[in-house]
C-alpha positions, 0 to 999 in steps of 0.5 A: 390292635398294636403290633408292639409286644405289651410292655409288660413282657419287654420289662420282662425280657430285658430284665429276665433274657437279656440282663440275667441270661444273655449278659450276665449282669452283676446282681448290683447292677440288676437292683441299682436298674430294678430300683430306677424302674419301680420310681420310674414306673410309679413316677409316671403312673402317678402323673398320668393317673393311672396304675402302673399295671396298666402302663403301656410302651407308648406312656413312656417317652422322652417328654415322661423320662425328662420329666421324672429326671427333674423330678428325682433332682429336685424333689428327692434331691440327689446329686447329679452323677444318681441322675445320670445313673437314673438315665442310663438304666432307662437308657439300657431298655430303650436301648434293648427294645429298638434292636427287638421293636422297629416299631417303637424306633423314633420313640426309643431314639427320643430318649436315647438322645437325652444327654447325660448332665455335667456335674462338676469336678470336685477335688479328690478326696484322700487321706494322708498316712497319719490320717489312716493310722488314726482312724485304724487307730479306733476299733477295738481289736480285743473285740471280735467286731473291732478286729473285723472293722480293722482289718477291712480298713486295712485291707482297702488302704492295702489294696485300693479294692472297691467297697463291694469288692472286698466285702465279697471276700471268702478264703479261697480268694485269699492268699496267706502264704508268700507271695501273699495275695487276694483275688478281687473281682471287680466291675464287668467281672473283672479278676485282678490280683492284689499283693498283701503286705505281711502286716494285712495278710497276719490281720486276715489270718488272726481274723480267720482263726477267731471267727473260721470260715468256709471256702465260700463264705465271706470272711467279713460278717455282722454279729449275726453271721450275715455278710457285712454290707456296705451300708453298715461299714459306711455308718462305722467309718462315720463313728471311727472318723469323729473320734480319730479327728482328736488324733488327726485334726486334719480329717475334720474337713474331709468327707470319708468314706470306703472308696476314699480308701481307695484314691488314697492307696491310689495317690500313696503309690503314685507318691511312692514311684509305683509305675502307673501300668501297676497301679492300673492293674492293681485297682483294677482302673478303666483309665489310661497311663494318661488319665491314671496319672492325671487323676492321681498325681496331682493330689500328692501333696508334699506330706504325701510325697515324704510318707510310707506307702505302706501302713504300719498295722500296729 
């Protein structure tokens, strides 16, 4: 009889005792974890032929997360930097049970040894000022729909605030008096104050007074009174991108999307002299002075350097 605690409770311990109760995981990270283990688990169950209620511990080595690893980048054809996610959600258990199993030691050091695979350095997306004001340009502000798109927009270019960030928005973290402000939570929890320029915190009162809110509720939601998702304001940027592209020609060869609001707020404050200990706390960056500068600085192209930071939400 093995002396292992049965695979089944570890999943469960790490996921319920350790994720949840012990670290206090984010709920995106516990689903983006959730869904690597479900592919995961039906990946292997469906080589060894068995199910997936019957896998054990030991049905799921190196040679099986290797394997699976191939599998997502070659069959469903995801890119590297989803794979290396993959890897470090499997890591994360293997990681927990070889503090809580001795046992399962040289099996669990197995696949903490897989390395995480280089991708290649692309350019830094992001957008130039005229290539913002084109795409605010787009929704339709006399209509509810329209005026929520617009100032969501403006506030990520405003704030460089992550996509989920400013979704999670309700009006007790926002600040409409002067100084006006917004308070984001970011990734690990972490709180950061972001100042509002006038032009976005008049489009977040105006917002407010159509559509009111309660303290707790997120300011941003769909025709159903559900909170925007992420998902649903990728596929507008996409409809407000193809029509800008007759007033901004340029943004024809550029791949848009929520976060390339973000590096553009980045590069517009670097452009602007903005000291980088600022913008680091601003956007709330993992960098260093060093690597901040280094990530942002070298994007700013000279139509960069002579633009505004501050966009005109007219």
């Amino acid at each position: 009889m093995s002396m292992i605690t049965p695979f089944p409770q570890l999943l469960h311990a790490y996921f319920y005792d350790w994720l949840i109760n012990q670290r206090n995981t984010s709920h995106h990270t516990i689903v983006a974890y959730r869904d690597t283990w479900r592919l995961f688990l039906r990946f292997v169950a469906q080589s060894a032929r068995k199910a997936v209620a019957k896998l054990a511990l030991a049905d799921l080595g190196a040679a099986q997360v290797l394997a699976f690893l191939n599998h997502i980048e070659q069959e469903r054809d995801v890119c590297i930097s989803t794979r290396n996610c993959r890897l470090a959600a499997l890591r994360s258990f293997f990681t927990f049970v070889a503090d809580r199993e001795p046992l399962a030691a040289v099996q669990c050091a197995e696949v903490l040894r897989i390395p995480t695979k280089r991708a290649p350095q692309r350019e830094l997306d992001y957008l130039e000022t005229e290539e913002v004001s084109a795409i605010l340009a787009q929704p339709d502000c006399n209509t509810s729909e329209g005026q929520r798109d617009h100032t969501l927009l403006a506030l990520l270019y405003n704030t460089g605030a992550r996509i989920q960030e400013a979704l999670d928005l309700c009006p007790r973290a926002i600040r409409l008096n002067t100084p006006a402000q917004v308070r984001l939570y970011g990734k690990g929890k972490k709180e950061r104050l972001c100042p509002l320029w006038p032009e976005t915190a008049e489009l977040i009162s105006a917002l407010l007074q159509r559509s009111p809110r309660q303290e707790d509720e997120a300011i941003f939601v769909n025709r159903y009174g559900d909170p925007l998702g992420a998902a649903g304001v990728r596929y507008k940027l996409r409809q407000y991108v193809q029509t800008a592209v007759q007033q901004a020609p340029s943004l024809k060869g550029k791949r848009v999307t929520p976060h390339t609001f973000r590096h553009s707020a980045a590069v517009a404050l670097v452009a602007a002299g903005v000291d980088v200990t600022v913008i680091r706390s601003w956007l709330g960056l993992p960098f260093t002075r060093k690597q901040c500068w280094t990530k942002y600085s070298k994007s700013c192209t000279l139509t960069t350097w002579k633009n505004k930071t501050r966009l005109k939400a007219s």
